[in-house]
Residue, then its C-alpha position, 0 to 999 in steps of 0.5 A: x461517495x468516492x470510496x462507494x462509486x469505487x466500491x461499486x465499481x469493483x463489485x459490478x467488476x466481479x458479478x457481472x461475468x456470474x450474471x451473464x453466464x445465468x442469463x444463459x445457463x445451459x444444462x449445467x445449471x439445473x443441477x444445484x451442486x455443478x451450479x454452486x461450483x459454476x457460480x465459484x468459478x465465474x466469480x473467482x475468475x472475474x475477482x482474479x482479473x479485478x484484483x490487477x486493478x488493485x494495484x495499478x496505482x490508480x491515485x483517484x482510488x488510493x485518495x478515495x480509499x488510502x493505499x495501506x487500505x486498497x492493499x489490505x482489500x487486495x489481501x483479503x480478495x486473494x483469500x476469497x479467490x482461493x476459497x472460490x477457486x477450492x469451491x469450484x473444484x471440489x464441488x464439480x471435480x472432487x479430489x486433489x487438484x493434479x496439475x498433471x491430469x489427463x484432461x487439459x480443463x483439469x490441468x489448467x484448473x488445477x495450476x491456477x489452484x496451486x499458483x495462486x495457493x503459492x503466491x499467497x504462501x510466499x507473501x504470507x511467510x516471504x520473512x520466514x523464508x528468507x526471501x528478498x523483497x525484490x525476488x518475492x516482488x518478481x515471483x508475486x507478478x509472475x505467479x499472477x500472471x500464471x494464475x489469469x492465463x491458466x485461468x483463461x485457459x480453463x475456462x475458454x473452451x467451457x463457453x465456445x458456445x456462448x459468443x457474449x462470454x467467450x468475447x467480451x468476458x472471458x477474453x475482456x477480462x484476461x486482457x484486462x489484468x494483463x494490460x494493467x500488469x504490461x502498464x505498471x510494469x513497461x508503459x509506466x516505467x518507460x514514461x517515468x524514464x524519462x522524468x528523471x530525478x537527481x541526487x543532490x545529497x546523502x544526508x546522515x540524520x542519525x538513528x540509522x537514517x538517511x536522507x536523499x535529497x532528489x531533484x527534478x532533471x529536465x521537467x517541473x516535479x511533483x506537487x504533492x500534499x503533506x503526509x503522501x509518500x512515493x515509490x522510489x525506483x533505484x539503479x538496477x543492482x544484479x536481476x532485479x530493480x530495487x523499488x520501494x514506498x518511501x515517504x516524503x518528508x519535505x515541506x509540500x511548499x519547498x521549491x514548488x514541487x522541484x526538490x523532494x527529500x527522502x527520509x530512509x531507515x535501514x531495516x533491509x539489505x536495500x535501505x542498509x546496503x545501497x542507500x548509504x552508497x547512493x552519491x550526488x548525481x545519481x538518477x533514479x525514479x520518482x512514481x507518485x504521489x500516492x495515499x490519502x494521509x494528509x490533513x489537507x482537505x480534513x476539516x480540523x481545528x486541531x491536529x495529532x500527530x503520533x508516530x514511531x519510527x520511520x512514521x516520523x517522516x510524513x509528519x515531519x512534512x505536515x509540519x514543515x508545510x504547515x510553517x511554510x504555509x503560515x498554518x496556525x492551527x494547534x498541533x500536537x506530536x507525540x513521537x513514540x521510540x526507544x529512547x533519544x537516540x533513537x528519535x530522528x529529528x528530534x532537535x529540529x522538530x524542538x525547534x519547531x515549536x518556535x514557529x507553530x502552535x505545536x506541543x512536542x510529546x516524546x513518549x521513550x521506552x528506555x530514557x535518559x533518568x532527567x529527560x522530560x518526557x513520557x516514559x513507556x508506552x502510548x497509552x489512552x492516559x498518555x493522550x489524556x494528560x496533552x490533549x484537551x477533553x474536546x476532541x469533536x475537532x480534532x483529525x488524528x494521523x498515525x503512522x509507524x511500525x504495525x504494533x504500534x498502529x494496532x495499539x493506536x486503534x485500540x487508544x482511539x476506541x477508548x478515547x471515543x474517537x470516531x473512525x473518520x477522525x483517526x487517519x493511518x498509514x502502513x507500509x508493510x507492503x508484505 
């Protein structure tokens, strides 16, 4: 019911401008083919507004929906604008979109045209061109917010007649995306400012990982449910801020909420090169928690874990809770990597299965020739051989490196598994 209220929500968001601008439709309308590309840019100019509501970190829509699925939605809403935004034109201005023709309404359509195909083809080859994250993070916001102001620009002089759309929908809404954009970006940080968090140690836990221990300076913490994770906010390193999604991988229990513990992997210059060089008492920021990968409120008598990779970590937490909190319940990890080595917090999670009803599967592509263990890749016959035929109890949380989740959906069809019993996160934010 939350995840539809917020659906609703955002649809009435985007169709309300379209309605308005029908109930009072002037000549334009009478013809079909200026009505269609009216109707494109009515709805492509409210969706632009609406997709900076996607990412304000809203946490009642990110616990209704999962935050790896509100940015897939804001993927495919990006696309729709586009495609919105290419109708309008060619439907009431054919022709290549020149953002420096004579006439201003075809100047500032055009540029909201090409920044936003822009924003969308940075996103989409950032990797190929070989463009850091803190950059492409920098270059997405601006080019946004070209994209609204150009797009306010175009379409105000269109409605100066019409009092209702000019106000409170035209002028509503590009204030709207551009005081979600001024909140995540100014109000926000200077708030988290002043709730610093420490660090208190640098831990090396092998397989090119390391763990930050934080706490809080000055103020409780952060309570938080096992599975969520947080973006963390480092020391300014030369223009740009270095923020990331990072999982937590502490017990919810460990000193109420005070001292969080950070698993990092290196996979980037920022998790390669700074993280290693953070030291005791550095500050940094803490926004969050954040998602909906948690098994706290699923109704389950028998968890599955399966990850790989990094995606260890908020499993680890679920983990450590479920001891610290006396939780009893069955639970099964299956922990998919290279080969040992390669396994971070192998040894500790074997001690694990002395205090809870936990079965510990390593499933390694290159292992030891004596190791116990599965050898290859997750498959539906691997899941078949641990778990008990019955599965109409059982909630399934998985998380780690994106070919691994497809193949785990793919798993879960063959085992039968419902949609609302398999739970996943993905951080490949771009």
């Amino acid at each position: 019911m939350r995840s539809l209220g917020w659906f609703a929500v955002f649809a009435a968001a985007v169709v309300l401008p379209l309605a308005l601008a029908w109930a009072v439709r002037g000549e334009l309308w009478s013809n079909p083919t200026l009505a269609f590309g009216a109707a494109c840019g009515w709805l492509a100019f409210a969706l632009l507004a609406a997709e900076f509501g996607l990412v304000t970190r809203v946490r009642a829509a990110a616990a209704a929906f999962g935050s790896d699925a509100l940015l897939l939605f804001h993927r495919a809403m990006a696309f729709a604008a586009l495609a919105l935004l290419a109708a309008h034109i060619v439907a009431l201005a054919p022709g290549l979109p020149n953002p420096l023709a004579s006439s201003a309404l075809e100047r500032w359509g055009a540029l909201a045209l090409w920044s936003l195909a822009a924003l969308i083809a940075l996103s989409l080859w950032r990797r190929q061109l070989r463009c850091a994250y803190e950059l492409w993070l920098v270059s997405h916001r601006v080019l946004a917010a070209v994209v609204v102001l150009a797009s306010f620009a175009h379409v105000w002089p269109l409605v100066t007649r019409d009092t209702l759309l000019r106000g409170p929908i035209v002028a509503g809404y590009t204030a709207l995306a551009l005081g979600a954009l001024a909140w995540q970006r100014l109000v926000r940080p200077a708030w988290l400012a002043r709730r610093a968090w420490e660090v208190v140690e640098n831990r090396d836990e092998g397989a090119s990982t390391r763990t930050l221990v934080v706490r809080a300076v000055g103020h409780a913490g952060l309570r938080f449910a096992p599975g969520q994770f947080v973006w963390l906010r480092t020391e300014r390193r030369g223009l740009f801020a270095q923020e990331h999604p990072i999982s937590i991988a502490s017990s919810a229990q460990l000193d109420g909420g005070r001292t969080l513990e950070l698993s990092i992997k290196a996979l980037g210059d920022w998790s390669r090169e700074l993280v290693p060089r953070m030291a005791p008492g550095e500050r940094v920021r803490i926004d969050g928690p954040f998602g909906s990968f948690t098994p706290d409120g699923q109704p389950a008598e028998r968890l599955v874990l399966v990850a790989g990779g990094i995606g260890i970590t908020p499993m680890r937490s679920i983990l450590l809770t479920m001891r610290d909190r006396g939780d009893r319940r069955p639970v099964t990890l299956f922990y998919a990597a290279n080969r040992r080595a390669r396994a971070v917090f192998a040894s500790e999670l074997e001690a694990l299965r002395a205090e809870l009803a936990f079965e510990l599967v390593f499933v390694f592509e290159d292992p030891e020739p004596a190791q116990a263990c599965e050898r290859g890749l997750l498959s539906a016959e691997v899941l078949r051989r641990h778990l008990p035929q019955d599965l109409r109890f059982t909630q399934f949380f998985v998380c780690g490196p994106a070919p691994m989740m497809d193949a785990m959906e793919r798993i879960a069809a063959q085992l039968g598994l419902p949609s609302r019993q398999l739970h996943t996160e993905r951080f490949d934010m771009v």
